[in-house]
N, C-alpha and C positions, 0 to 999 in steps of 0.2 A: 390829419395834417392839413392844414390852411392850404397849404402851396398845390398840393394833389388836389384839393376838392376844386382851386381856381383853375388848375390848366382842365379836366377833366370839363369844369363847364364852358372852357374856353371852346373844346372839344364839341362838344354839346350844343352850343350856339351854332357854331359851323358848320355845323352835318351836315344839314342840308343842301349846302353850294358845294362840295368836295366831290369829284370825282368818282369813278365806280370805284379807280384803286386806289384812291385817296381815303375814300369810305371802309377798306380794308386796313388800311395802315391805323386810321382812327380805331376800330374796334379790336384791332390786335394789341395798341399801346393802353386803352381802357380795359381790358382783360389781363394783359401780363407786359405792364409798364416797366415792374423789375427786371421783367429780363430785357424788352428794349432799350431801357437807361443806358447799358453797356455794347451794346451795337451802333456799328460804323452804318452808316446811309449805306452802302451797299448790302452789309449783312442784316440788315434789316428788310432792307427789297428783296433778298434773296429769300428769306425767311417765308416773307408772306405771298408774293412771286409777282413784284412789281419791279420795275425798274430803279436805280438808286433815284435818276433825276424825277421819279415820282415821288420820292420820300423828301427830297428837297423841297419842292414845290407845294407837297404838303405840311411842311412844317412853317413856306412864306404866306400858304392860304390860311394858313390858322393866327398870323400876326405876330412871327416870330421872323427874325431878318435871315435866318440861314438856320439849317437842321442842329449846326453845334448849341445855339443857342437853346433851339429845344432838349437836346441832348441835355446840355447842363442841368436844365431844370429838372427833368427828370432822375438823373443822377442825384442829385439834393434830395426828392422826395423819398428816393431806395435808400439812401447811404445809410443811413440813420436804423433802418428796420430790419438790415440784413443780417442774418445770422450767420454764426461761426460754417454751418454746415456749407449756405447757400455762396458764400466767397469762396470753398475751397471750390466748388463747382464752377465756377467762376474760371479760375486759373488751370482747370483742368484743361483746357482748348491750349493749353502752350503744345506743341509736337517736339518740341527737343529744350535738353538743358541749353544750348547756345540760344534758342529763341528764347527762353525765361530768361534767362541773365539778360541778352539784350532788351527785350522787352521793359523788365525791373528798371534801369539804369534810363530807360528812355522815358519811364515813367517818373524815377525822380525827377530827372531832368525838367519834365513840364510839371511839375508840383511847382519846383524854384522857380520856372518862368513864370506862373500864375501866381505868385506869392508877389514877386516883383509887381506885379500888375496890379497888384490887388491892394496891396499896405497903403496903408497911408502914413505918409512923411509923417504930419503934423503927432498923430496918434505914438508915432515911435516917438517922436520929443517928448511929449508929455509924460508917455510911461518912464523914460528915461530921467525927467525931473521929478519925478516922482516915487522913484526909487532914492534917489538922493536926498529926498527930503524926507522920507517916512524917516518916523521915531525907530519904529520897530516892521520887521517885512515876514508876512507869511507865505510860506509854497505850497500849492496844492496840484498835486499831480498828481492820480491813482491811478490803478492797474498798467497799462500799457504806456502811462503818461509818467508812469512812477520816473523813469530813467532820464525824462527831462527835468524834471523838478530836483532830482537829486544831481544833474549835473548843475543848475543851476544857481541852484545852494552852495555848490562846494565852489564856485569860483567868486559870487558873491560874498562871501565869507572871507577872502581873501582881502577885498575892498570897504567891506564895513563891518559894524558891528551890528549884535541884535537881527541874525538872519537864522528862521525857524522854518523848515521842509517839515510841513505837515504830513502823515504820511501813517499806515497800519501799525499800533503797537501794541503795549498790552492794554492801553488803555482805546477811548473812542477817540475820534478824530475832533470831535466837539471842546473834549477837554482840554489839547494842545491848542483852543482856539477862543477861551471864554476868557481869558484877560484883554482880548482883542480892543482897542479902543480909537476915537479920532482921528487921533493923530498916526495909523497903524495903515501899512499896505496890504493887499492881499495879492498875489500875482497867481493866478490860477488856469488851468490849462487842462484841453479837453475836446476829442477826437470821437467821430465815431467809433464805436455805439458808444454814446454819451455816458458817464458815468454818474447813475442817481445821486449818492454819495457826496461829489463835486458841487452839485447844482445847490443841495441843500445847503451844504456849509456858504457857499456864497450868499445862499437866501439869510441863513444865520449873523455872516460880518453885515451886512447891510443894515441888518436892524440893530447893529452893534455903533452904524455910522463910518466904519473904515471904508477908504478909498479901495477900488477894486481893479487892476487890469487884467485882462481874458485873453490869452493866447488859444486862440483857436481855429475852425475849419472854414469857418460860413458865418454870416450875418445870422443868418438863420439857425445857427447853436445855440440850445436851449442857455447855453454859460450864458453869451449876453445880455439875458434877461437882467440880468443885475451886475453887470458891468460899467460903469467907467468910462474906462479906454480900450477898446479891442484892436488885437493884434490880428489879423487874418495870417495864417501859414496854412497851405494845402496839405493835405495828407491823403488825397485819393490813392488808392491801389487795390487794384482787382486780383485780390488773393485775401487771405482768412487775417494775415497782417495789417497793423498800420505803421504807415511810412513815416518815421520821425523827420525823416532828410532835411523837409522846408523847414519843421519847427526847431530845427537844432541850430538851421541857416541864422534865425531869429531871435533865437537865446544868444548866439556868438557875438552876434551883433551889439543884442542890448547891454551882453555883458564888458565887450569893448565899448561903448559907449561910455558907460556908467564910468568903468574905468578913467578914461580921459578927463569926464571930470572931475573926477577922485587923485589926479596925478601924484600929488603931494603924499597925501595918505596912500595910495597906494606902493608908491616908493620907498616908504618908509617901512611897511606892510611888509611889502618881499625881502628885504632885507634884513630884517629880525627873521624872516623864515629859510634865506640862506644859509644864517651861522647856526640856527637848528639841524636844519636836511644836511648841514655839512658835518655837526660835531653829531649827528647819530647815524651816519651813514643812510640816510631815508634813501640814496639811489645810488645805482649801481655807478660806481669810477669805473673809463676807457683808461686802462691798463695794458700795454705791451707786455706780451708773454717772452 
């Protein structure tokens, strides 16, 4: 990975001005980066047996403005290569269900904050005009991203026509995707550990010419390579999980969006599906016993 082989030499250049325990902190994050990724400055100085404010001042000697900053990066270079085994390990350090639940819940929490931070206005217009204007729109959401794609589909479907969630069936995924053309969307979406699968089919519509937008993690997701318009939503979480939370924040969004300008047709939409769900009973009547 690009990103490990720059900080590592960033590393590398520096040696030599760093500190005795600065020179410690270096050669513990160039040996086992994975596991510093997810440590706080202090549990990291306790680790190697420096002080936290040496792990700060180590991370401003190396040309990073504050430890989070190198944190993040670090994080970026693990997230991606971490296996099922190594995240349960990860979450094992919780000491009680009340700290995992709070922990969980403070973790989405700053998913949605860095999502905030992170999107770009402009990029959500775009995707959002651009759903409105595809001829025909494909989803592509596999394994863990299945549950975004398919809630996706089922509310866009409400608002237009010609909406196709790609997704495992009897046939390949290629096949629900070789009429694809021009005038055609793709909205694809995709979390650590990346799915091969995803990456292809996007490599596939491109050379087909359809427009592509990428709801995803990071700049640095291999999805963007052939992207569009990218949608940043966080999905960090230190457990064997990924957190749907931000990206669902983001589908709600797009799909109120879309909606709004669709007001007409949509209006018109719910209400031929009123006097259905009414005359088949699709939900349950509040009834006094």
């Amino acid at each position: 990975m690009s990103d490990k082989i720059d900080l590592m030499k960033v590393i590398q250049t520096n040696f030599h001005k760093l500190s005795k325990g600065q020179k410690l902190i270096a050669q513990y994050i160039m040996s086992s980066y994975d596991k510093a990724a997810f440590m706080t400055a202090a549990k990291l100085g306790e680790k190697i047996g420096v002080s936290e404010s040496t792990v700060v001042r180590f991370a401003s000697a190396i040309g990073y403005e504050g430890y989070p900053q190198l944190q993040k990066q670090l994080q970026e270079m693990v997230r991606t290569k971490l296996t099922t085994v190594q995240r349960i390990e990860m979450s094992s350090g919780y000491s009680s269900m009340d700290t995992l639940l709070k922990n969980m819940l403070k973790s989405d929490i700053e998913n949605i904050r860095s999502t905030i931070e992170e999107i770009d206005d402009r990029n959500f217009d775009q995707a959002v005009k651009s759903i409105s204007e595809a001829k025909s729109i494909y989803i592509i959401g596999l394994r863990s991203s299945i549950t975004l794609s398919e809630f996706l589909g089922f509310y866009l479907n409400f608002i237009r026509d010609n909406i196709h969630v790609v997704t495992y069936t009897i046939g390949d995924i290629f096949e629900q995707l070789f009429r694809i053309g021009k005038e055609d969307l793709v909205i694809a979406m995709g979390f650590p550990r990346y799915s091969a699968r995803t990456i292809k089919a996007l490599e596939y519509v491109k050379t087909r010419g359809a427009k592509t937008v990428v709801i995803t993690d990071s700049m640095l997701s291999p999805l963007c390579t052939y992207a569009d318009n990218i949608l940043i939503a966080k999905s960090n979480m230190e457990s064997f999980l990924d957190s749907i939370v931000a990206p669902m924040s983001v589908l709600n969004a797009l799909i109120v969006a879309v909606g709004v300008n669709e007001k007409q047709r949509i209006s018109a939409s719910f209400a031929r599906l009123e006097e259905i769900w009414d005359k088949y009973n699709i939900f349950s009547a509040d009834r006094d016993e």
